[in-house]
Backbone as a chain_set.jsonl record, in Angstrom:
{"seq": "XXXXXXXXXXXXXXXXXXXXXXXXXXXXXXXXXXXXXXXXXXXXXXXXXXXXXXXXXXXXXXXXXXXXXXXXXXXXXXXXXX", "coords": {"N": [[-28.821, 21.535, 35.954], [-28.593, 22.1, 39.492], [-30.325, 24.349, 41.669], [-28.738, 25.855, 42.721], [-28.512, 29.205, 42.647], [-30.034, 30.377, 43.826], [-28.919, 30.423, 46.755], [-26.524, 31.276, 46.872], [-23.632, 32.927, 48.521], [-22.777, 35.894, 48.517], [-20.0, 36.196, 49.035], [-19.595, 34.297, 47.481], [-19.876, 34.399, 44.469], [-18.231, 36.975, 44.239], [-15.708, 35.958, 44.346], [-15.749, 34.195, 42.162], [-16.116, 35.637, 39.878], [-14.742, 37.983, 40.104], [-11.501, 38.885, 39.767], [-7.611, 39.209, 39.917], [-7.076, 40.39, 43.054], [-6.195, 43.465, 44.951], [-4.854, 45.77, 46.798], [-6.737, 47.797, 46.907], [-8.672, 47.217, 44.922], [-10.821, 44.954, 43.194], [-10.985, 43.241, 39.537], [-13.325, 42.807, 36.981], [-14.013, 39.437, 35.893], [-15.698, 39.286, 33.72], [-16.21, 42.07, 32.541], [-13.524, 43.425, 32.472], [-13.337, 45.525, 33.798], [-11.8, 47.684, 36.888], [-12.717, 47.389, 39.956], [-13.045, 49.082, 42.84], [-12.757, 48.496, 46.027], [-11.789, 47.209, 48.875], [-9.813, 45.002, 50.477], [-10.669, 44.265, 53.014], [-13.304, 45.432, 53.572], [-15.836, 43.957, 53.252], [-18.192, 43.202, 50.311], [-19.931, 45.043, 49.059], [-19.733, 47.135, 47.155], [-18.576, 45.422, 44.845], [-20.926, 43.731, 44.36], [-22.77, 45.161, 43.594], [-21.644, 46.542, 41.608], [-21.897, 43.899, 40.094], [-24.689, 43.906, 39.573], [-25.639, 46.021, 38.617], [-24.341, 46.178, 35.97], [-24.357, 43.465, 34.61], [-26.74, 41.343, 34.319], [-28.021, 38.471, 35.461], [-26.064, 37.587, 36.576], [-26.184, 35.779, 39.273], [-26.47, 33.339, 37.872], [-24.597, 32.468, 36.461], [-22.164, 32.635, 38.02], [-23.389, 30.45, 39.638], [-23.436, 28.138, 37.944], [-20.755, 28.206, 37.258], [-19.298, 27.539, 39.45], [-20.496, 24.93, 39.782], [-19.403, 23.654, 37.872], [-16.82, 24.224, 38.045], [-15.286, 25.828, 36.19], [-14.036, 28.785, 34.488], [-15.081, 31.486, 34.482], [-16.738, 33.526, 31.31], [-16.455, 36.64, 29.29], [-18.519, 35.769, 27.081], [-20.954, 34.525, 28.518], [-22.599, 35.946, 29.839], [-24.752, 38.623, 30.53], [-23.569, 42.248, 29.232], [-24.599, 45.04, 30.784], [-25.363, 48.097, 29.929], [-22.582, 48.899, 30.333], [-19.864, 51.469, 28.919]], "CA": [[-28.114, 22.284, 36.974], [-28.795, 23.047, 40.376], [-31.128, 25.757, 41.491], [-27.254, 26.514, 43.569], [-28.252, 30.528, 42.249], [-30.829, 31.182, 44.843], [-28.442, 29.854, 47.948], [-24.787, 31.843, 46.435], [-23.395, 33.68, 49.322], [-21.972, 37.681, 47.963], [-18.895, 35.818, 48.571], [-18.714, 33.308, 46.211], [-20.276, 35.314, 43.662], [-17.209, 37.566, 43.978], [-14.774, 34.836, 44.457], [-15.428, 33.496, 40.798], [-16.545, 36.836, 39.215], [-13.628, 38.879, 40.033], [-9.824, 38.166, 39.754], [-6.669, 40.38, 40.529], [-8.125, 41.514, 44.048], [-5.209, 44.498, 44.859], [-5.342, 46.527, 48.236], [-7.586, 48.407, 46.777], [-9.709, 47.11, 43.672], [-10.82, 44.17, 41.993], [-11.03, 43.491, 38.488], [-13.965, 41.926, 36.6], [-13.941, 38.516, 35.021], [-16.71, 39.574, 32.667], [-16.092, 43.541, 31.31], [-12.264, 43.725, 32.98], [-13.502, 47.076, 35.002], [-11.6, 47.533, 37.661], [-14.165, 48.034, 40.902], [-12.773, 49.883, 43.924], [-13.198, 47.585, 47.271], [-10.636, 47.171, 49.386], [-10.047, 43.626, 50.87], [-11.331, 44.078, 54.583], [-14.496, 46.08, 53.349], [-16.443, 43.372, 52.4], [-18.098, 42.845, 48.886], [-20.827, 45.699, 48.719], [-19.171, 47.433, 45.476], [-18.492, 44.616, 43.636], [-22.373, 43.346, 44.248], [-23.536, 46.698, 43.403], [-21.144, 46.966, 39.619], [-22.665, 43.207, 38.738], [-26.043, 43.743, 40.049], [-26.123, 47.566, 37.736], [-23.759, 45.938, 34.776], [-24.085, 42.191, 34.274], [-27.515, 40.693, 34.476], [-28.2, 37.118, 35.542], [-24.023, 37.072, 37.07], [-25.952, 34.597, 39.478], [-26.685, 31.776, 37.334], [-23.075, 32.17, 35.698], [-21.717, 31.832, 39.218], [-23.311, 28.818, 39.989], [-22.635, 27.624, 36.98], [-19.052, 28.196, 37.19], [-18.904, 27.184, 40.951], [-20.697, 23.725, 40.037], [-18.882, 23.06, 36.542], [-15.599, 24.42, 37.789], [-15.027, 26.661, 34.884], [-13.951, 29.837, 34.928], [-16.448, 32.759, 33.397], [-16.042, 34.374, 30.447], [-17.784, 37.548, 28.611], [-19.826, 35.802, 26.54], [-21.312, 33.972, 29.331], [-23.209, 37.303, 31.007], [-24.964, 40.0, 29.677], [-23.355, 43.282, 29.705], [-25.852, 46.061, 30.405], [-24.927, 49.977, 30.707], [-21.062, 49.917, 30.273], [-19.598, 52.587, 27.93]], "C": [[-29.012, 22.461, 38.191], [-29.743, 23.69, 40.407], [-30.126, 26.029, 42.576], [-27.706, 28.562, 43.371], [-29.296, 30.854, 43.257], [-30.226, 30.976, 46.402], [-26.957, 30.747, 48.02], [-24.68, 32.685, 47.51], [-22.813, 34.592, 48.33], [-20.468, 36.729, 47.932], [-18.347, 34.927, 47.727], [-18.692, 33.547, 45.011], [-19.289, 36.058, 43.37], [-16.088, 36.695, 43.669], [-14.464, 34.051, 43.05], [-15.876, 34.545, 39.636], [-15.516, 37.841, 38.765], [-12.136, 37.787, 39.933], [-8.867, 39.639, 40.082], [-6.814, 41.107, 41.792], [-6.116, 42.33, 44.431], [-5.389, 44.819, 46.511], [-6.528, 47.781, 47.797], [-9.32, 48.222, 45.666], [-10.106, 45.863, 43.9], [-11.276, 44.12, 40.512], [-12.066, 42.373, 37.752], [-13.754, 40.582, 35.646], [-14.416, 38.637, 33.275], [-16.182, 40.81, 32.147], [-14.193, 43.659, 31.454], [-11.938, 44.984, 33.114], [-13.107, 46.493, 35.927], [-12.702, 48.379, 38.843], [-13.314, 48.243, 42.269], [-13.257, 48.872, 44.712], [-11.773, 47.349, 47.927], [-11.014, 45.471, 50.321], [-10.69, 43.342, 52.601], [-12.946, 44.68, 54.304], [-15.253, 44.867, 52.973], [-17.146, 43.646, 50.758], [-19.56, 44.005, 47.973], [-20.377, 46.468, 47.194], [-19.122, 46.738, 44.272], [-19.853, 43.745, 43.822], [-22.883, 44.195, 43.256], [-23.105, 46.603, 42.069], [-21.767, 45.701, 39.02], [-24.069, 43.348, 38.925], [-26.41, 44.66, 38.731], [-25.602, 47.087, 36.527], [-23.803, 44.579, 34.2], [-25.332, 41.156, 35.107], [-27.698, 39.328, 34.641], [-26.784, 36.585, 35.749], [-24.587, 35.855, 38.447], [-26.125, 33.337, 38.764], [-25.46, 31.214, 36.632], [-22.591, 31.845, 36.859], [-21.613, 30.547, 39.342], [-23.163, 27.984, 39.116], [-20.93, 27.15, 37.376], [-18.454, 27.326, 38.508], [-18.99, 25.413, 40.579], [-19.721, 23.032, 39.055], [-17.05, 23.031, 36.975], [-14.754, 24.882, 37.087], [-15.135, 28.076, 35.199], [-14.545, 31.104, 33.849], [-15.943, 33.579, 32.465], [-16.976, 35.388, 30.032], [-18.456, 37.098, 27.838], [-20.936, 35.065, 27.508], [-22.46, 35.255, 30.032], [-23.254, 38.296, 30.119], [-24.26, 41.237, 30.173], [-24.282, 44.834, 29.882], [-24.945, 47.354, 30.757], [-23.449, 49.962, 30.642], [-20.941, 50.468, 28.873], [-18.466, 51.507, 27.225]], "O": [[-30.134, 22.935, 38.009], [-30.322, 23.85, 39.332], [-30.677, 26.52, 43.561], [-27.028, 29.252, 44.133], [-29.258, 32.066, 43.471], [-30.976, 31.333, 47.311], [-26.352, 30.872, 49.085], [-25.689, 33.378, 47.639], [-22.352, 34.1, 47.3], [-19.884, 36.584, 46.858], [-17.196, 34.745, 47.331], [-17.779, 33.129, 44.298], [-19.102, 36.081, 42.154], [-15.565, 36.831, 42.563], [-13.416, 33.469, 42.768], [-15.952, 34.128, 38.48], [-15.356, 38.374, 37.667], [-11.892, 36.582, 39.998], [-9.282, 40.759, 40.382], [-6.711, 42.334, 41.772], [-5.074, 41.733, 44.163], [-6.024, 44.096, 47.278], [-7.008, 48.546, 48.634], [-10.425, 48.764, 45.669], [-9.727, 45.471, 45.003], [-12.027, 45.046, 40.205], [-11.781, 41.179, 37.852], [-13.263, 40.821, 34.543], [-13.898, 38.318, 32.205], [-15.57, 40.619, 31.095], [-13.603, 43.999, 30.429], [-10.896, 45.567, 32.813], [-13.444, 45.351, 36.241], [-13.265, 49.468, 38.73], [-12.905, 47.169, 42.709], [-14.201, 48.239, 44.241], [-10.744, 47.352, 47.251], [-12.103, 45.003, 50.655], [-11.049, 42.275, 53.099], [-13.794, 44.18, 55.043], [-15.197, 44.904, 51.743], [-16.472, 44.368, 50.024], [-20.01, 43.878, 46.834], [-20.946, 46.089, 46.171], [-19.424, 47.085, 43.13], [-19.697, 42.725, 43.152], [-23.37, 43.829, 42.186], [-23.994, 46.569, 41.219], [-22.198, 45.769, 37.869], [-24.684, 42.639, 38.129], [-27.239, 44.281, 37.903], [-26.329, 47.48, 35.614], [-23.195, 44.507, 33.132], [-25.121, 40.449, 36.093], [-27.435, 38.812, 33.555], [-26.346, 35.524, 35.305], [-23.731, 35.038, 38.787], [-25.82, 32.287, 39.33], [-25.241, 30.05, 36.297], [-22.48, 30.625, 36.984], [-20.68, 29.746, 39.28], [-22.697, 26.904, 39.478], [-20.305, 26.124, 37.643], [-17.43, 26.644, 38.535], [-18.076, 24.639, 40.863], [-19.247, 21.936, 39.355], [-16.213, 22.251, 36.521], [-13.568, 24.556, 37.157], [-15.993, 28.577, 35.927], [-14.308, 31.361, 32.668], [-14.933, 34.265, 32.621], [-18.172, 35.235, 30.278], [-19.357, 37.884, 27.543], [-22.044, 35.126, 26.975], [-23.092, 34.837, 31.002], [-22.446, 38.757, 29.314], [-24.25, 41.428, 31.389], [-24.486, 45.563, 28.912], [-24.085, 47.501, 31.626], [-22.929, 51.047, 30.901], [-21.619, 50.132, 27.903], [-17.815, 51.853, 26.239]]}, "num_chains": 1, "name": "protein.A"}
């Protein structure tokens, strides 16, 4: 693979991380917490929940981005959710 995980813009990172985006949320690929963000705000929230909950979500990214496969929970550690 790639070293694509040190280049990932926040947005693509979200873009294959999340799903369901709402007017107000989106919803994780990985735990399926929904994370507050609203679609004009950019992507600081949903950085912030995989940065604090889901260790090493860039190398699954670019993974996913290069393979074309879409991420699943065993793919990404979950740290700290209840």
């Amino acid at each position: 693979m790639k070293n694509t995980a040190n280049i990932l813009k926040n947005a693509d990172s979200v873009r294959v991380l999340f799903k369901s985006p709402t007017l107000s949320d989106r919803t994780s690929c990985i735990c399926d917490v929904a994370v507050k963000q609203h679609k004009e705000a950019g992507s600081k929230n949903l950085i912030s929940h995989l940065q604090a909950h889901h260790s090493g979500y860039e190398k699954v990214a670019a993974e996913c981005i290069e393979k074309a496969c879409v991420p699943t929970s065993s793919m990404i550690a979950r740290d700290g959710h209840s």
